[in-house]
C-alpha positions, 0 to 999 in steps of 0.5 A: 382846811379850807379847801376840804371844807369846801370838798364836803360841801361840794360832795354833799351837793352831789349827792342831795341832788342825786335822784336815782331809778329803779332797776326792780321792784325791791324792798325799801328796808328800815334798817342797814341789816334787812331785818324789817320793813314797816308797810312792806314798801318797795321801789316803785318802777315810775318813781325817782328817789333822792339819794341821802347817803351811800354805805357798804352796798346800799342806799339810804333813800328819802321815800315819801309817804313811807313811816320812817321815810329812810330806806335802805336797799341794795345799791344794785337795784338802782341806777343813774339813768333810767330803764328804756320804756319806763315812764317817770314822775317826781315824788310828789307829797300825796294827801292821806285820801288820796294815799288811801284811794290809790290803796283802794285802788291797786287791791280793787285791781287785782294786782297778783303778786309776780314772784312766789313759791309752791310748797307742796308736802309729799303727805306720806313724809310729813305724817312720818314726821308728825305724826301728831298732827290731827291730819295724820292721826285720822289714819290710826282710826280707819278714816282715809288720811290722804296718802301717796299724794302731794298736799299743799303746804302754801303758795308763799309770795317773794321774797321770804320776808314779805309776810304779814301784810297790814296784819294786826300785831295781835294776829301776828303774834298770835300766828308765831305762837302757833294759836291758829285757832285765835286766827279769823276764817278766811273767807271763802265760798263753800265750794273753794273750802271744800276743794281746799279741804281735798288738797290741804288736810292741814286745815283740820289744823287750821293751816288754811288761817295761818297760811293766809295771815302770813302769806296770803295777805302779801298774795294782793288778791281776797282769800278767795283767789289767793286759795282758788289760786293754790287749789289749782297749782296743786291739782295740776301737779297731782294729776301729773306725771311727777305724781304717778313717779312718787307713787311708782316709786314709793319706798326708793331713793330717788335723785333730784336730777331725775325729778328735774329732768321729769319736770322739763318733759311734763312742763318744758325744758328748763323748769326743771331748774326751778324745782327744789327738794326739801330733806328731813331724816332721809325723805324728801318731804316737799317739792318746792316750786319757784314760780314767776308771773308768765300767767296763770298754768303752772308751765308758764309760771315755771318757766318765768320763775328764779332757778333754784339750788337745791340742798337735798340732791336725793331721798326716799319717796316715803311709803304710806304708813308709819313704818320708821 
């Protein structure tokens, strides 16, 4: 009895003194599920962490400065040994100021966000499917509504659940009953609005106050940039040949390989793998692109991202109008 009683205390031992180092930037989660992540914290590459408990795949982690400071994540972003080249310092208590001018200091830096994804919504299919949408109303009334072209639907940071970062509980909630309206303008010069307009007929719906407060707040730049920045992928896709291709074919069934192999001419080999169809009622209704931080044109950026799979394999390039 007495040896096994010595055993635990010889494991605990192990493990109290076990610090471990980032292999990447992952979240630090509230729970064992992943359901939730109170101050979107995540493992920061010059830090070590001491090791509290390990179960099923994941690590219990002291973190200071985090409310609750127990964290769960993935055993497999951490390891024993540091990675080459990565400098390292000890957790060290840090005062509220200075937590707040460390704060100050990152935002002020303009730290982009590295991991994101580009919905673009072919406007023909969406308004098919919404047709209740004041965006697609317009073109019941004569007034032109944006047809054969890709709009943006939102340039989302990764992973899916980084969303709503230091945002109110009440614009939170209000976002998720779709109240848009109670949402704040994001500001923007009069010129980015403008453009914004061009490529986002959304925001007649206030699609612009949603997309910002859930995922532009994660996005690590003002609303200015983080717009700036989607207006720009945007248009460098509607002045290419992928867009020329849907207008071409519009009203055909078309495949996911043949959009892929489109991509790797246009932007170079291999960006294709980062192209993912979205369906709905036979159509392809977006392109979702999976972007990495390889810098600021979207060639880089496609090459640098995640490979994707794409559910959807083919669909119909929806023609203007509503015809279905």
């Amino acid at each position: 009895m007495r040896i096994v009683f010595l055993m635990i205390i010889l494991i605990w031992t192990v493990f109290a003194d076990t610090s471990l180092y980032p292999k990447r930037e992952c979240p630090l989660f509230n729970n064992l599920k992943h359901t939730y992540n109170r101050g979107d914290i995540r493992l920061d590459m010059h830090r070590t962490y001491p090791m509290l408990k390990h179960h099923k795949g994941q690590y219990l982690l002291k973190v200071e400065n985090a409310t609750p400071q127990q964290r769960w994540v993935d055993d497999d972003c951490l390891s024993l040994r540091p990675l080459r080249g990565t400098p390292l310092y000890e957790q060290k208590t840090v005062s509220k100021k200075e937590s707040k001018e460390k704060k100050t200091t990152t935002v002020s830096q303009n730290s982009r966000s590295k991991d994101n994804l580009l919905a673009l919504s072919w406007h023909n299919a969406f308004c098919e499917t919404h047709r209740y949408k004041k965006e697609c109303k317009r073109g019941l009334f004569g007034k032109k509504r944006g047809d054969n072209t890709f709009v943006l639907h939102g340039l989302w940071p990764q992973p899916r659940n980084r969303v709503y970062c230091d945002v109110s509980k009440r614009d939170i909630i209000a976002d998720k009953h779709k109240r848009w309206y109670k949402l704040s303008e994001p500001k923007l010069t009069g010129q980015t609005k403008k453009a914004l307009a061009q490529v986002m007929p959304g925001l007649s719906s206030g699609l612009h106050r949603h997309e910002w407060i859930k995922h532009g707040t994660c996005y690590g730049t003002d609303a200015e940039r983080y717009f700036s920045d989607a207006i720009t992928l945007t248009q460098r896709i509607r002045k290419s040949p992928i867009a020329s291709f849907f207008r071409k074919f519009s009203g055909k069934r078309v495949t996911l390989q043949r959009v892929r192999e489109l991509f790797d001419k246009t932007f170079g080999k291999g960006s294709g793998k980062r192209v993912e169809l979205r369906c709905n009622r036979g159509m392809i209704t977006e392109l979702w692109l999976h972007l990495g931080g390889g810098g600021d044109d979207l060639a880089s950026q496609l090459k640098t991202g995640n490979p994707v799979h794409s559910r959807c394999q083919r669909g119909i390039i929806d023609a203007a109008g509503f015809e279905r």
